[in-house]
C-alpha positions, -999 to 999 in steps of 0.1 A, spaced: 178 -260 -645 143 -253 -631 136 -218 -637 111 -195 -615 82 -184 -627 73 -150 -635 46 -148 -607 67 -166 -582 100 -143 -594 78 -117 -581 72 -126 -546 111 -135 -544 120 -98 -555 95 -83 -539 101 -98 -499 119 -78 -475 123 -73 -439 94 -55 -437 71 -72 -463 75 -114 -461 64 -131 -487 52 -163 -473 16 -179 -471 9 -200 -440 -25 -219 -422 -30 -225 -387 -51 -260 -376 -66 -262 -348 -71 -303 -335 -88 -318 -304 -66 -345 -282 -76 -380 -292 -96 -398 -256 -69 -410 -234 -41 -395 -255 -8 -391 -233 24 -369 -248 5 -370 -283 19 -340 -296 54 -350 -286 52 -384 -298 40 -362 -331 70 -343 -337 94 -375 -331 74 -396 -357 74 -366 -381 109 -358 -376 126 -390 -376 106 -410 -398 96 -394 -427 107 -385 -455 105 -353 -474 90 -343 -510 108 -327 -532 89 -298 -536 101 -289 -498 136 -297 -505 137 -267 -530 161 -239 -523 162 -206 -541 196 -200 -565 204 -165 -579 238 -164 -588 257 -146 -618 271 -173 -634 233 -182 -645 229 -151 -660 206 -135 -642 184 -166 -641 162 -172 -609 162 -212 -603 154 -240 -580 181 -266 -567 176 -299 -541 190 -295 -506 206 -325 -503 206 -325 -459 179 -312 -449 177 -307 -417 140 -313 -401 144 -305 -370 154 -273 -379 125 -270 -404 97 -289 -377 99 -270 -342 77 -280 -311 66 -251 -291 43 -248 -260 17 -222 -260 17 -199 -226 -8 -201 -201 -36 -199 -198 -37 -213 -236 -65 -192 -249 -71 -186 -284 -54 -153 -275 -24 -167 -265 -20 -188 -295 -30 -162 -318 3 -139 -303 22 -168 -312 10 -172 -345 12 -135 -353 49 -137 -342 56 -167 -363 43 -154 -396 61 -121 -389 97 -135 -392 115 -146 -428 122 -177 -442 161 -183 -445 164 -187 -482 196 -203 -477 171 -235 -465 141 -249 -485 112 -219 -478 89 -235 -452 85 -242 -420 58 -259 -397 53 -257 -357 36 -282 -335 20 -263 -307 6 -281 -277 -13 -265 -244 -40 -250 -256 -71 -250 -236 -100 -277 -240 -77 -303 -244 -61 -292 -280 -33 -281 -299 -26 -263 -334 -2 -267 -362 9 -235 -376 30 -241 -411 41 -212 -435 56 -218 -471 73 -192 -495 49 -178 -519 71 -185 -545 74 -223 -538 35 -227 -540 -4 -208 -540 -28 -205 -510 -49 -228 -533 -28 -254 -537 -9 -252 -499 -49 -259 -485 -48 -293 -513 -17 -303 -496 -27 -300 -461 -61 -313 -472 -41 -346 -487 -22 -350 -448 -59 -356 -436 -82 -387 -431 -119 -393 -427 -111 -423 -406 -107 -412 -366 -84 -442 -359 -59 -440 -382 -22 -436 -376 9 -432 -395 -4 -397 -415 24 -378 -433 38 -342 -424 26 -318 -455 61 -320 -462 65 -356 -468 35 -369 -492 42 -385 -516 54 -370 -551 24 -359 -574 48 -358 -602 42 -327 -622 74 -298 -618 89 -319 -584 117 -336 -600 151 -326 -591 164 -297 -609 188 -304 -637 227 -289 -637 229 -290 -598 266 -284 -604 257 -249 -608 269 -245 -647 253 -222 -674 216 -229 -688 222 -253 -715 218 -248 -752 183 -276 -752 174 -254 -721 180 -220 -736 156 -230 -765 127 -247 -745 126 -208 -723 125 -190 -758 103 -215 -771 81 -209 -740 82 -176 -744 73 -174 -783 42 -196 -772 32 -168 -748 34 -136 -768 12 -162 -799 -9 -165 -772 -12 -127 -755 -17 -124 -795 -48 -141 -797 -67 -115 -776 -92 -100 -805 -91 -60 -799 -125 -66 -779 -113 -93 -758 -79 -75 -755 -99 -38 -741 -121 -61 -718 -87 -75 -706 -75 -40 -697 -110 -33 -683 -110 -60 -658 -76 -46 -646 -89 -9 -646 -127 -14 -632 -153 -39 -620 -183 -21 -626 -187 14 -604 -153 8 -586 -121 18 -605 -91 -4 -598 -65 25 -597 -89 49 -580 -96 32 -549 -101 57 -517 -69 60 -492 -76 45 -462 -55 32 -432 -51 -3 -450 -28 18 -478 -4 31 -454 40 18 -449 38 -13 -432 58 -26 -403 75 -63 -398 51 -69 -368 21 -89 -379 -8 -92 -359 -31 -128 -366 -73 -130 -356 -96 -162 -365 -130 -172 -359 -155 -197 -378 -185 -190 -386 -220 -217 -398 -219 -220 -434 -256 -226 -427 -263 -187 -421 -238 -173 -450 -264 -197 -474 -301 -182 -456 -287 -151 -469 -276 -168 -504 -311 -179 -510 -330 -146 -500 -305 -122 -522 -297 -148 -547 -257 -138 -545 -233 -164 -550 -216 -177 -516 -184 -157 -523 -210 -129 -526 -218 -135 -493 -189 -135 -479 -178 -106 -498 -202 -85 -482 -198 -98 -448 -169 -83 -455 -178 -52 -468 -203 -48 -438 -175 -56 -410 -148 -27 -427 -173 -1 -436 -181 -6 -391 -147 -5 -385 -131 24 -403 -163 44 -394 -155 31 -355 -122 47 -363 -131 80 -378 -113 72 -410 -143 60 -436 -135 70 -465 -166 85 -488 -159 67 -518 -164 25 -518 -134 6 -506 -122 -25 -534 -111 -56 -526 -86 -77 -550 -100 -111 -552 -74 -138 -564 -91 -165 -590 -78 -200 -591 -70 -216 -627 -60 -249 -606 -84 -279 -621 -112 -288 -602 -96 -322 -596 -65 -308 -583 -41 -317 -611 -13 -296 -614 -4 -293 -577 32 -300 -589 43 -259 -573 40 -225 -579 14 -202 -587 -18 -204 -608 -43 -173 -602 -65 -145 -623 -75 -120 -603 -105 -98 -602 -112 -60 -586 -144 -62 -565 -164 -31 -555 -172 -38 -515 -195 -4 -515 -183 5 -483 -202 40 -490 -233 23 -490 -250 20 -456 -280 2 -461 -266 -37 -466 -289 -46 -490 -278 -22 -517 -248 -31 -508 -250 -66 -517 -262 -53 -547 -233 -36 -558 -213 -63 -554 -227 -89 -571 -233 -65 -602 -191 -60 -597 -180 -98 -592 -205 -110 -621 -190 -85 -643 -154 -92 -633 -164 -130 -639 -174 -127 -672 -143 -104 -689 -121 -132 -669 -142 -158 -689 -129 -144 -726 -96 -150 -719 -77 -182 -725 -58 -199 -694 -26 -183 -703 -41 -148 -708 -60 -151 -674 -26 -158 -660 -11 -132 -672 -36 -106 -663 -36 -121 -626 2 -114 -622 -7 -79 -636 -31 -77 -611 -12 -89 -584 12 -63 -600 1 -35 -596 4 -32 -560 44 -33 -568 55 2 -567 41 9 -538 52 -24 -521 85 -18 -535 95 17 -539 106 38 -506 82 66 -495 54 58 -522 30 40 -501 4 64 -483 11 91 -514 -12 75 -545 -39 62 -550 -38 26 -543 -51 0 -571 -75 -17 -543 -73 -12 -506 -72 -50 -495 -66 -82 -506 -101 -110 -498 -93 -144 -507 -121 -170 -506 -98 -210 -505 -120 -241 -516 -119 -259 -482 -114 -298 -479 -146 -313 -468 -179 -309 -451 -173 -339 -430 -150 -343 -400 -115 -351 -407 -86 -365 -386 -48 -361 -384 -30 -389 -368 -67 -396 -344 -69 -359 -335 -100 -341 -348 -93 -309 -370 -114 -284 -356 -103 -251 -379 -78 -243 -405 -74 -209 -408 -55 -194 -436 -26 -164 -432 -14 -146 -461 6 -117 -474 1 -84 -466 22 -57 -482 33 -20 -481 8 1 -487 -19 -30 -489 -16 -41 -447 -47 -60 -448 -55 -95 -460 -85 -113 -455 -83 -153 -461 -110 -176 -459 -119 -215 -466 -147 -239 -455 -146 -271 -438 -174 -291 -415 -205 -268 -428 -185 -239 -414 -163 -208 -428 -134 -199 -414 -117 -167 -416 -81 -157 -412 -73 -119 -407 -33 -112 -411 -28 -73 -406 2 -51 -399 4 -46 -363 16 -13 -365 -7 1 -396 -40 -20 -387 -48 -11 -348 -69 -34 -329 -69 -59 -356 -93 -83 -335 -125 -62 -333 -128 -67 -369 -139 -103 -360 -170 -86 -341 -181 -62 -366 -178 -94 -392 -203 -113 -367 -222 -77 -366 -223 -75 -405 -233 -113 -410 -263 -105 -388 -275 -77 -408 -275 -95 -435 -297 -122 -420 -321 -97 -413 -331 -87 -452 
């Protein structure tokens, strides 16, 4: 038996209708020279001859006989061309064509009675390109670790062929052999002992907070310097959510985020953060619904290595509550505010062990749950943070190739939930940022003019 995580349990409970939990990217490629039927030609190659990990032939169990016991099992026949679709954007095949498409692709479920993923090929989009669009369950795998995937698909060489599907490299080993007792029995006695076991080694651990370093725990959960985590304003962002999604995407110089780096002395994230900050605090006021206390952001925290081990599946994330001082008009004190609230965040996360920071990032992630998951409560509290901003490590800041096509943009899609219907994603590649806005059509209006007042806000910024 391979059990499911606690983290990963919760974005299995959590989904429904309404609220999918799956994490997705969309890649945007340039047509090799002279390159006839090359997405076509793709999808065959992809579909018929390759193989596919085991991490992607995982399907959810949940069944009585296991006692209550979430678990993984291997599909056996999986069926690729159910899982690998071709599609053909509609004319004229601008970017707002293929960002419908997208939207409506990351707005339906993921049949659990399949392994949770799926990826679309989608050719006719102007300038002689096309875009991959994939989406995974959240519970199958992080937004850090999906990017080191689709990152490991990738080549620096523009002639090479034969480049796997995300789907079909190679087994990295860790947590992606087949589940034991397939035949469905109970949890064996060896297996029974290894959970408790597991579980004795995590309250020794959740032990070893010291009283200090068990308050500054608690503190990171409950503020981030002026901001209080579970006294964030109400805005629009905290309101019931629809199914509908709606997806926006643009890239941005790294080269102009790092001019403003040097003059304020932030941190890049920093940056970004308040490029952020700058774009909302226009766009709520464009609105009429600024709210006169600061919005917060939730910013996830990787505790993947920085070489990448442990890619094996499933999630591995601290989280921190960021003050965006969306109150503040002039963007310098601004910037201000939120450095002072990230460094502080930074170092309570640093007194924690690995495990601890673990567990306070599901408690983080937490406690956007009763909202998310209890009918009529979103919109009536006080939300823990207004939005989620998620700053990926990108691949490279040289130009990569799938299969000869040039990747011109990966733009990541995430989760957004009841009574949280924003999520900002971003990740770098080719000395440029790109961001990926994932909204709830109904909830967030006009989702795309955020990508203006982002442009607006980075400019202001230039200027101090």
């Amino acid at each position: 038996m391979t059990a499911v995580g606690p983290l990963d349990a919760m974005f299995l409970l959590g989904e429904t209708r309404e609220q999918a939990m799956h994490v997705g990217g969309l890649m945007l490629f340039e047509l090799p020279d002279g390159a006839r039927d090359h997405v076509s030609r793709l999808y065959e190659e992809i579909t018929q001859h390759q193989t596919v990990n085991p991490l992607f032939g995982r399907r959810v169990r949940n069944r009585a006989l296991d006692l209550g016991y979430w678990s993984w099992e291997q599909d056996r026949e999986i069926d690729l061309e159910y899982h690998v679709r071709l599609s053909g954007l509609a004319r004229p095949g601008r970017y707002r064509e293929l960002f419908e498409l997208t939207s409506r692709l990351h707005g339906t479920l993921l049949d659990r009675r399949r392994p949770l993923w799926e990826m679309h090929l989608i050719e006719g989009v102007q300038g002689r390109r096309f875009a991959v669009y994939s989406k995974i369950h959240h519970s199958l795998i992080d937004g850090v670790t999906a990017l080191q995937w689709m990152q490991n698909t990738l080549t620096a060489d523009p002639r090479r062929t034969g480049m796997p599907a995300t789907y079909s490299l190679p087994d990295s080993g860790a947590e992606l052999a087949p589940p034991a007792g397939l035949g469905g029995g109970l949890p064996t006695a060896t297996e029974l002992f290894n959970a408790v076991g597991g579980a004795g080694r995590l309250l020794a651990d959740l032990a070893g907070l010291s009283p200090v370093g068990f308050r500054s725990a608690l503190r990171a959960l409950q503020h981030e310097h002026s901001s209080v985590a579970f006294q964030a304003p109400q805005t629009i962002f905290n309101q019931p959510i629809s199914a509908a999604r709606r997806f926006a995407a643009q890239s941005w110089p790294m080269e102009r985020l790092l001019k403003v780096r040097s003059v304020t002395g932030a941190t890049l994230n920093d940056v970004m953060l308040a490029m952020c900050s700058g774009a909302l605090r226009n766009y709520l006021e464009e609105l009429g619904a600024l709210p006169d206390q600061g919005l917060t952001a939730m910013v996830p925290v990787s505790l993947r290595n920085p070489d990448g081990s442990g890619r094996g599946g499933g999630n591995s994330l601290a989280t921190l509550i960021a003050d965006l001082a969306t109150d503040e008009r002039d963007p310098e004190r601004r910037i201000r505010r939120i450095v002072a609230s990230t460094t502080y965040g930074k170092s309570v996360l640093s007194q924690l062990s690995p495990l601890q920071n673990l567990m306070i990032g599901a408690l983080g992630l937490g406690v956007a749950g009763p909202a998310a998951v209890v009918p009529g409560l979103a919109g009536r509290t006080p939300p823990p943070y207004n939005l989620v901003i998620s700053n990926i490590p990108g691949p490279s800041n040289s130009p990569l190739y799938w299969n000869r096509s040039r990747l011109l943009g990966m733009y990541p899609a995430s989760i957004v939930l009841n009574g949280q219907a924003l999520n900002i994603s971003v990740t770098s590649y080719d000395h440029q940022l790109h961001f990926g806005l994932i909204g709830c059509r109904h909830t967030v209006p006009h989702l795309q003019r955020l990508l203006t007042h982002l442009d607006t806000s980075l400019a202001e910024l230039e200027r101090l």
